[in-house]
C-alpha positions in Angstrom: -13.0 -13.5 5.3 -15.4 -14.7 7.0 -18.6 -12.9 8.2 -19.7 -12.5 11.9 -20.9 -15.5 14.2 -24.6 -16.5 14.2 -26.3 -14.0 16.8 -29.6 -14.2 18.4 -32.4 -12.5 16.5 -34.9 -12.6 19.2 -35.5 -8.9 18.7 -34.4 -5.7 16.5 -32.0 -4.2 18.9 -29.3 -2.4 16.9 -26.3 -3.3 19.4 -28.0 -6.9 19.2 -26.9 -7.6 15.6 -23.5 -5.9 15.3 -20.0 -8.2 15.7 -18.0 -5.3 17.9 -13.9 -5.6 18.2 -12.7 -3.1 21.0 -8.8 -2.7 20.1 -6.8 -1.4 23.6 -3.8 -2.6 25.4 -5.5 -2.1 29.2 -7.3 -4.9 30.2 -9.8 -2.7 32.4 -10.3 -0.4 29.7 -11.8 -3.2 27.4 -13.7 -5.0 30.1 -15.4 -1.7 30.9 -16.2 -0.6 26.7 -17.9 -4.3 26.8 -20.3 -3.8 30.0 -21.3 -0.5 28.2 -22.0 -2.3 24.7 -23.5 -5.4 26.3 -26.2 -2.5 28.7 -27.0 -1.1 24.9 -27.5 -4.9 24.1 -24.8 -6.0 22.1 -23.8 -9.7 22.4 -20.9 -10.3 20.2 -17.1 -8.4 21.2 -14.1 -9.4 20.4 -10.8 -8.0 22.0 -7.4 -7.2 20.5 -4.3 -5.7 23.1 -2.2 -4.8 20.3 -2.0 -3.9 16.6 -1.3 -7.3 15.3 -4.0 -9.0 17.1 -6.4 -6.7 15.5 -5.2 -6.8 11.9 -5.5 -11.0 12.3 -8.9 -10.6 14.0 -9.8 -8.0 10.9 -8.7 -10.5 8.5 -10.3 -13.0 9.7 -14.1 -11.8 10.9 -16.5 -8.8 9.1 -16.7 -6.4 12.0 -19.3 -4.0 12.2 -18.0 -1.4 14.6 -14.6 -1.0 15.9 -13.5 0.6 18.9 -9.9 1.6 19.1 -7.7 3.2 21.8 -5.0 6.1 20.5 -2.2 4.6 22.2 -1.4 1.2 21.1 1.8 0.5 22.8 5.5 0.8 21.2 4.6 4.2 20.0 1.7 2.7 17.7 -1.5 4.8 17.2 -5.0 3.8 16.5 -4.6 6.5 13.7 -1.8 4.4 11.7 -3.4 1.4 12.4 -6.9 2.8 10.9 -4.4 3.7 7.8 -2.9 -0.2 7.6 -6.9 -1.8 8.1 -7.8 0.7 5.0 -4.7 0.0 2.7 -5.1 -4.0 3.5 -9.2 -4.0 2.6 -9.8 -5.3 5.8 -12.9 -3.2 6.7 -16.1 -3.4 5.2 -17.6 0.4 4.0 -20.3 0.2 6.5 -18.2 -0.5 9.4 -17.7 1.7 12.2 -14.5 2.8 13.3 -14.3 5.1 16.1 -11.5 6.0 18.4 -10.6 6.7 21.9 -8.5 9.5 23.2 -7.4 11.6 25.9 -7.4 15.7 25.2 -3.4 15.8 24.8 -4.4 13.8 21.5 -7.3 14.3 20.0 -6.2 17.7 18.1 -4.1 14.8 16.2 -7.0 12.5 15.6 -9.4 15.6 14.1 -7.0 16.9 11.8 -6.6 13.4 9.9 -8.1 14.3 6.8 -8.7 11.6 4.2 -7.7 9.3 6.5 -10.3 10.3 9.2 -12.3 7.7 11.6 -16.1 7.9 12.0 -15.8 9.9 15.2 -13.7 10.3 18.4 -14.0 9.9 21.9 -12.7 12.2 24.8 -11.5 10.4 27.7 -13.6 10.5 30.6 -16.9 9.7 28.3 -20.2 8.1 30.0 -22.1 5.4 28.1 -24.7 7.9 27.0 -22.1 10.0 24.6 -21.0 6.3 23.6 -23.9 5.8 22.7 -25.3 9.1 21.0 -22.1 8.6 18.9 -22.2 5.1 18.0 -26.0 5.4 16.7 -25.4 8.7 14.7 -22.2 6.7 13.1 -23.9 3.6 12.7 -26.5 5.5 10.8 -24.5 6.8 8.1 -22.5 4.2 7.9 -25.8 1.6 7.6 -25.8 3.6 4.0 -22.3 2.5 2.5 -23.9 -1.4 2.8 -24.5 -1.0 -1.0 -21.1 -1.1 -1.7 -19.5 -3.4 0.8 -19.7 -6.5 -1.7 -18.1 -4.3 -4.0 -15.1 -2.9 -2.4 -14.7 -6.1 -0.7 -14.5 -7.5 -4.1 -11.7 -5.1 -5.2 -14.2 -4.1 -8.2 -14.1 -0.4 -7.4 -15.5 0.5 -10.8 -18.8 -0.8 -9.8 -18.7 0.8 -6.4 -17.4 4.1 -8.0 -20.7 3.8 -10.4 -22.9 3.3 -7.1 -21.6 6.2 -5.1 -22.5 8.4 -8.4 -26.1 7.0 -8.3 -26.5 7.7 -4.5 -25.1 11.4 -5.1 -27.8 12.5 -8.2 -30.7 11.1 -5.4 -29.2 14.3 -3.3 -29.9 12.3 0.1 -29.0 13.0 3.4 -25.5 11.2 3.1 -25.0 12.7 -0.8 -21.6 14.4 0.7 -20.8 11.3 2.1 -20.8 9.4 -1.1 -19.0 12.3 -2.8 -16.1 11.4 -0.5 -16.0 7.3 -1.2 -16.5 9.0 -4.6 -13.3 10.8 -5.0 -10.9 8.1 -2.6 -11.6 5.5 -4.9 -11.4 6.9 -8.1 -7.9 8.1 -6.3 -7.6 4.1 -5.2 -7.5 3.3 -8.9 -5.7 6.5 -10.3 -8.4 7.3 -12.4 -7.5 11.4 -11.1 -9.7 12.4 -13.6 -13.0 11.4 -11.7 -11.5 12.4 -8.1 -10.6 15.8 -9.4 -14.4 15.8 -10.2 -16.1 14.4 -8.0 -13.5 16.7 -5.0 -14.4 19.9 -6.5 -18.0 19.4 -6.4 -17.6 18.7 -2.6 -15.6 22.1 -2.5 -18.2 24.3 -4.6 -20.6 23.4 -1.3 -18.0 23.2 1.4 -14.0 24.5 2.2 -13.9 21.1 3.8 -9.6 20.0 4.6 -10.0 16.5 3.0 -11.7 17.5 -0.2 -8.8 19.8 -0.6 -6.3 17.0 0.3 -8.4 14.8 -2.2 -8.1 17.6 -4.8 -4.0 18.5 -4.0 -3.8 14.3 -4.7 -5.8 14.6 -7.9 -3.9 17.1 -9.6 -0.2 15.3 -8.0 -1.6 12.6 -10.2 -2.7 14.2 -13.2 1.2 16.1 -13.3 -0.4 19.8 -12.1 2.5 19.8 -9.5 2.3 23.2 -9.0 -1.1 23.6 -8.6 -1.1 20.7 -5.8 1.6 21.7 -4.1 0.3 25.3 -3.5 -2.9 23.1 -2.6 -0.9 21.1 0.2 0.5 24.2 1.6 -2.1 26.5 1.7 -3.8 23.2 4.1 -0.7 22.9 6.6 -1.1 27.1 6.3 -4.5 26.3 7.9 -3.7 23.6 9.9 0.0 22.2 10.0 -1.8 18.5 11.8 -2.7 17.7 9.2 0.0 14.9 8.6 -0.5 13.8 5.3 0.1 16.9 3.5 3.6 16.5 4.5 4.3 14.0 3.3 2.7 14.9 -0.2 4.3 17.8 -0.5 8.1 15.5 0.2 7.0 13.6 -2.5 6.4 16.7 -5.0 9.7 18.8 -3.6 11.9 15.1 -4.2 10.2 14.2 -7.8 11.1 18.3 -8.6 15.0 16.8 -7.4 14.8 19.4 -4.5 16.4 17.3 -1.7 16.9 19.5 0.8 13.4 20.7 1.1 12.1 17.1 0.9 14.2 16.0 3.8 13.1 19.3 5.4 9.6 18.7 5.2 10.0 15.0 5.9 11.9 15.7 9.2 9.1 18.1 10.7 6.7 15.4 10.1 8.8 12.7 11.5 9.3 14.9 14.6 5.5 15.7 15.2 4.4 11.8 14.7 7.3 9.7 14.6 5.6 6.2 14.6 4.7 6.3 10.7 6.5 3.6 8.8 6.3 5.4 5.2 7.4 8.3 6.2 10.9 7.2 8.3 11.6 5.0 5.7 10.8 8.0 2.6 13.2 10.2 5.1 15.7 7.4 5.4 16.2 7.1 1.5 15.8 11.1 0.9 18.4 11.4 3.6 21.0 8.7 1.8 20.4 11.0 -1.4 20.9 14.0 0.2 24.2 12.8 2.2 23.0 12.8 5.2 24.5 10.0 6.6 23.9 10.7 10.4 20.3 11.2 9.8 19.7 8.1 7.3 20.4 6.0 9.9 18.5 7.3 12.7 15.3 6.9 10.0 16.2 3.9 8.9 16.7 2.3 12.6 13.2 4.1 13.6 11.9 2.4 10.2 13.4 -0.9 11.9 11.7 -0.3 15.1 8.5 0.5 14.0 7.7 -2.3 11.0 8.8 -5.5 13.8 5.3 -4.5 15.1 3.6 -4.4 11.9 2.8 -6.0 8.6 6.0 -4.0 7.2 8.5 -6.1 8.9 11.1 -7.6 6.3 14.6 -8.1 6.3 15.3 -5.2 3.9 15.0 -2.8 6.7 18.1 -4.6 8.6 19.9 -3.8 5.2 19.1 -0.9 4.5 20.1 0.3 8.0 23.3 -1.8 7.5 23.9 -0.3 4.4 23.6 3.2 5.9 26.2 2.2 9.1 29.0 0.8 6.2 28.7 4.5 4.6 29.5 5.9 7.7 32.1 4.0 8.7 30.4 2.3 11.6 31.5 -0.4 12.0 30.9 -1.8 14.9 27.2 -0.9 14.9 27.2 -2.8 11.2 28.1 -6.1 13.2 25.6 -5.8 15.5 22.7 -5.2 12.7 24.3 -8.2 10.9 23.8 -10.2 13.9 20.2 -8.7 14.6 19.1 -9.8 11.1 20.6 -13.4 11.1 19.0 -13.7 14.6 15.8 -12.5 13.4 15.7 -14.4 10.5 17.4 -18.0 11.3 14.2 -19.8 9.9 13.6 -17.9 6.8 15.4 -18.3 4.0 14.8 -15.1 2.1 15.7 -13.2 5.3 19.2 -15.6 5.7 20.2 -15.6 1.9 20.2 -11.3 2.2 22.4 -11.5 5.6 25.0 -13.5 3.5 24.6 -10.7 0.7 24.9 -7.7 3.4 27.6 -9.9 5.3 29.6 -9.7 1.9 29.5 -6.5 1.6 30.7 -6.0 5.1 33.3 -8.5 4.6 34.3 -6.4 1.3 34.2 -2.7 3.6 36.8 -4.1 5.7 39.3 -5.5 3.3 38.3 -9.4 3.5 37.8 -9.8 -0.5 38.3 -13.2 -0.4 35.2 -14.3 2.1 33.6 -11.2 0.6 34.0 -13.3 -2.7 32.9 -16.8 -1.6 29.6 -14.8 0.3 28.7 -13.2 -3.1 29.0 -16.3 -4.8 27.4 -18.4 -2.6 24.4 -16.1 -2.7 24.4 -15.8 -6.2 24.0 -19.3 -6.5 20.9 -19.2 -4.3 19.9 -16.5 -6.0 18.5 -18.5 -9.0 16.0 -20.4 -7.0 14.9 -17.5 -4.5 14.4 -14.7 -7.4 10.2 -16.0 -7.5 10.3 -15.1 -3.8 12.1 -12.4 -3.0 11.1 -8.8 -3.0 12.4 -5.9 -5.3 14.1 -4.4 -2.2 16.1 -7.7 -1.8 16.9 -7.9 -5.4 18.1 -4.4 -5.5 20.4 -4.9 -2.2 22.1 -7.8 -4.6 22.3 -5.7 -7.5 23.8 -3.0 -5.1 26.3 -5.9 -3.9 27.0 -7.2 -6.9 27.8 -3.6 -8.8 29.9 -2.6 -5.6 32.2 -5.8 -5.6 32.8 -5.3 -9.9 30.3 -8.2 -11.0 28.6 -6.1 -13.2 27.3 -8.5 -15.2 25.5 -9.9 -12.6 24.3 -6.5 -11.2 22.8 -6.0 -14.9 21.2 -9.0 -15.5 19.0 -8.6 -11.9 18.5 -4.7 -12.8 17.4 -5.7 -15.9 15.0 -8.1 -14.7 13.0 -5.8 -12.6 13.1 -3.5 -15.0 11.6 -5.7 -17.6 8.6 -6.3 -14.7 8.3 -3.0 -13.8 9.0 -1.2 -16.8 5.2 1.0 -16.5 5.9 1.7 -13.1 7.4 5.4 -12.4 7.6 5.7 -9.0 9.8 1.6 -9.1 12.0 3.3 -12.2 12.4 6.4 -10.2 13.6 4.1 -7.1 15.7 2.0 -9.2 17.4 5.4 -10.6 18.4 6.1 -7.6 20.3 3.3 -6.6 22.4 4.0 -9.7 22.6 7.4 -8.5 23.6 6.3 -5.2 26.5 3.8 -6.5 27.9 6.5 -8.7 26.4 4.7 -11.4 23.9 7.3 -12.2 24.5 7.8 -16.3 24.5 3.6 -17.0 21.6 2.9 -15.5 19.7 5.4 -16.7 20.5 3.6 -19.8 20.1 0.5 -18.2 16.3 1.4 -17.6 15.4 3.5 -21.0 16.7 0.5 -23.1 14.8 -2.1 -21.2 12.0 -0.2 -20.9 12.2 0.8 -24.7 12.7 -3.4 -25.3 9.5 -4.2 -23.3 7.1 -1.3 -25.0 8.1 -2.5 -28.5 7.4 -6.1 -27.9 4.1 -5.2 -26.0 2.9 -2.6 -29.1 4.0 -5.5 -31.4 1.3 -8.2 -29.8 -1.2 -5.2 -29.3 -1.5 -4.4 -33.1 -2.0 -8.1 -33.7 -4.6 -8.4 -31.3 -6.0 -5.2 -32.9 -6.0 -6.2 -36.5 -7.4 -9.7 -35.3 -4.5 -12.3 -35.3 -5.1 -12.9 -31.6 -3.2 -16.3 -31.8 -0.6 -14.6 -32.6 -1.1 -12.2 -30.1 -1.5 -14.5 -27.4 1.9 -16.5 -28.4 3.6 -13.5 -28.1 2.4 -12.2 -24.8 2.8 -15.6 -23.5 6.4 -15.6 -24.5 6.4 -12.4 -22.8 5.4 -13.3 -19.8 7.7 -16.3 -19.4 10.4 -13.8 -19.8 9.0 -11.4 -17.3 6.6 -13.1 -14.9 5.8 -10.1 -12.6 4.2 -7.6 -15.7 1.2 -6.9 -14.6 0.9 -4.9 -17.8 1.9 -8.2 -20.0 -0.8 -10.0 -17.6 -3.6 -7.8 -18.2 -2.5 -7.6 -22.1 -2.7 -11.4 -22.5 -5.7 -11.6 -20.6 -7.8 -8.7 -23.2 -6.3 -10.9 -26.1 -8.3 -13.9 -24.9 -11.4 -11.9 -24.2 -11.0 -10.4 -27.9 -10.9 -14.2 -29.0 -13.3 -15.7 -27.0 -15.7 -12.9 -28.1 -15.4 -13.5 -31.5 -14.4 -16.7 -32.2 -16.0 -18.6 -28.7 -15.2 -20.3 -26.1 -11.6 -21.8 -25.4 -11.2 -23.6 -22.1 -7.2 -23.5 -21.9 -6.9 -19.9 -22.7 -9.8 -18.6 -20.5 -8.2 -21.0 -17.9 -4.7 -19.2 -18.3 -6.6 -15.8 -18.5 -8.4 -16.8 -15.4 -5.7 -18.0 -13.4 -3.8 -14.6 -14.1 -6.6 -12.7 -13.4 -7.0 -13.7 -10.3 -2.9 -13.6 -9.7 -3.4 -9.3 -10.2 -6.5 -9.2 -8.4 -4.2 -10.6 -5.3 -1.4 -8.5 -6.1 -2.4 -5.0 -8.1 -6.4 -5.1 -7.4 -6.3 -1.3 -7.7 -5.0 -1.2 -11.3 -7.0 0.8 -13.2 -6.9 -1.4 -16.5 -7.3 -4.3 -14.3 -10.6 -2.8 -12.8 -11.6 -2.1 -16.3 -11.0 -5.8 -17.4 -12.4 -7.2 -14.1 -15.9 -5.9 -15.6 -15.3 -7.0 -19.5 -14.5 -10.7 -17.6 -17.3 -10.8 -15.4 -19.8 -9.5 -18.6 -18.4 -12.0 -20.7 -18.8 -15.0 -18.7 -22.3 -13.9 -17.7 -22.9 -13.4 -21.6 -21.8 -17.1 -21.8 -23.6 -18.4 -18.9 -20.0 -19.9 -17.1 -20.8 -17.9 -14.0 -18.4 -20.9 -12.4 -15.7 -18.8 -14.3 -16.7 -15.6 -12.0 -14.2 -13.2 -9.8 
């Protein structure tokens, strides 16, 4: 990322030093934002029309303050996009981000709780309650620059320790720093330290996202109960609040109370529609529940919404397809066939999956044959695509395979992701129900508890050699390992502490800090919120200080 153009520094104006992006899809509207900034002396704005143009702009410049309209266009809100620029680590700690509403909306924008912006703006404003707003948010945020490097660096542990400092001095923004406190220790799922640091917010103040921080904490540390009576008693209070919904879906589906999940889920959706998570966590809810009629309305908005964000993947024209096969409809399954190899013509992820989902269309409608030479076809493919296809790919294939009795096939993908997942609950849960779904709910159940049994014994098995010091040994075997399973972050992270606990004791060894390096920075890219990974992050960087290789650094 790179930071903000050179500005002039011919004197200390506030406005004069800040890199502004004003995100709104009426021309006028952002020509008359920059006159107001450039009369309070800003010089630098950029302009984004649409959601997309601001996540590339995000990416690619440190902004200081961002102004962004409500309405986005396509039923996209500045809200959801906040959400996407926070998940990404797009935005720097100490940047501003404000938005701009009419009255009919902004009832939405105060009740986001966790999720909240700096501040709002009414529509009509004049430039002096811009202003008045802007400084007092600049202000506070001027005192999250200690941890920008940090967070920016995924190395949340250090930023976590920072926020702690900050809080003991009992300053003016202490409550502030509680907050970043508790959102990234929930970042990292250390629940633990949010649980803490949430409470002590609420032993000063009843304030809605320390209770949604605190109904998360305890979700994570298995107190369903207790958080779900948390997440209700907040929509009791205030039922805008949009993200206790779907919190409380997630805690009424993993309890294997469908009907209230797709309940809740289905309020939410009709309140705020334009939420890719949730249409597509009422789209699968709905397929488990039977629901046919309403899968596929979810899974068509889930369509509609991700082509106008970073979402969009072919897996969504599956899973929709999928959805119209179940019901019959078959015309409707043509025309999402034809959408996705349209779509995709230049991608060959997106075109191998259309020849799966065309097989299994050819195989609903009594063509076996071509559904054969399809299947085939893409199993041969399949071999060379596996490194870059996704896990809801894979599973569409598995799904194929299993449907049209190659169940051999179907068990040697299922087994792969289990193998590479196999510490993941919320992927095993998912992969569950796909068994479920296929009526083959009792085999791969097995399926998963033997893999998963397969991968803990081998990983225990390098970890006591590591322990009791035969750390070549250790390392051979989690290499091994990892040949076998290339996407275990868990046999990444394992390997990588085996060549720490070597190099510590016996010194330096270029190839295996070089491996260890070259993975670390492989999690860092995909799993940077990994809790062991954090803790590893700062044994690596101490180490290489200790050894003075700071060209080894992450």
């Amino acid at each position: 990322m790179k930071a903000a153009p050179a500005r002039s520094a011919a004197y200390d104006n506030p406005y004069a030093k800040r890199l502004f992006l004003i995100i709104d899809s009426l021309p006028q509207m952002q020509r008359a934002l920059a006159m107001t900034l450039s009369s309070f002396g800003a010089n630098t704005v950029e302009y984004a029309s649409k959601a997309s143009d601001a996540l590339a702009k995000m990416a690619k410049y440190e902004f200081d303050v961002v102004l962004c309209d409500y309405d986005l266009g396509n039923g996209y809100d500045g809200l959801y996009l906040f959400e996407e620029i926070r998940e990404r680590n797009l935005l720097k700690q100490s940047c501003v981000f404000m938005i701009v509403t009419g009255e009919r909306r902004a009832q939405r924008v105060i009740s986001a709780a966790e999720l909240a912006p700096d501040d709002y703006l009414l529509k009509p404003f004049t430039g002096e309650v811009l202003r008045d707003r802007l400084e007092r948010a600049m202000r506070k945020r001027e005192a999250f620059r200690l941890v920008d490097e940090n967070i920016l660096r995924h190395d949340y542990l250090s930023a976590i320790e920072t926020c702690g400092r900050k809080i003991e001095e009992n300053g003016e923004f202490a409550l502030d720093f509680m907050r970043l406190k508790g959102s990234l220790a929930l970042k990292i799922n250390d629940f633990d330290t949010a649980r803490d640091a949430y409470m002590q917010v609420l032993r000063l103040r009843p304030a809605t996202w320390a209770k949604m921080g605190l109904a998360k904490s305890l979700a994570g540390l298995k107190s369903h109960d207790e958080a779900r009576l948390l997440f209700e008693a907040v929509l009791a209070d205030n039922n805008q609040v949009m993200e206790a919904y779907d919190w409380l879906a997630r805690l009424y589906r993993g309890n294997h109370d469908l009907g209230r999940a797709q309940h809740t889920l289905q309020t939410a959706a009709d309140m705020s529609p334009v939420v890719f998570r949730r249409q597509q966590q009422l789209a699968q809810v709905a397929v488990l529940n039977h629901d046919l009629a309403a899968a596929e309305a979810a899974c068509q908005q889930t369509l509609d919404i991700a082509k106008y964000t970073w979402h969009r993947s072919p897996t969504h024209y599956a899973a929709l397809l999928r959805v119209q096969l179940a019901r019959g409809d078959n015309g409707n399954a043509v025309r999402t066939l034809a959408n996705l190899k349209h779509d995709y013509r230049y991608n060959e992820e997106g075109e191998w999956l259309a020849g799966v989902m065309d097989s299994q269309l050819q195989a609903k409608n009594g063509n076996a044959d071509k559904a054969r030479e399809l299947l085939e076809a893409a199993g041969e493919r399949f071999k060379q695509l596996a490194p870059k296809l996704d896990q809801e790919s894979q599973l569409e294939y598995a799904r194929a395979c299993y449907q049209q009795g190659r169940d051999g096939q179907g068990n040697a993908v299922m087994e792969y992701l289990v193998r590479n997942h196999h510490d993941d609950e919320d992927m095993l849960e998912h992969f569950g129900d796909m068994f479920e779904e296929i009526g083959l709910s009792q085999a791969g159940r097995q399926l998963i508890a033997q893999n998963v049994k397969s991968v803990l014994e081998l990983n225990n098995q390098a970890v006591r050699e590591a322990q009791s010091g035969q750390f070549d040994a250790a390392i051979e075997r989690f290499v091994k390992a990892l040949d076998e399973m290339p996407q275990n972050v868990q046999i990444m992270l394992n390997l990588i502490n085996a060549v720490l606990a070597y190099v510590s004791q016996n010194g330096w060894h270029e190839s295996h800090m070089r491996r260890a390096y070259e993975l670390l920075g492989k999690v860092r890219d995909t799993a940077p919120t990994n809790n062991k990974f954090q803790k590893i992050l700062q044994s690596w960087r101490l180490l290489v200080d200790k050894m003075d290789k700071p060209q080894w650094a992450l």
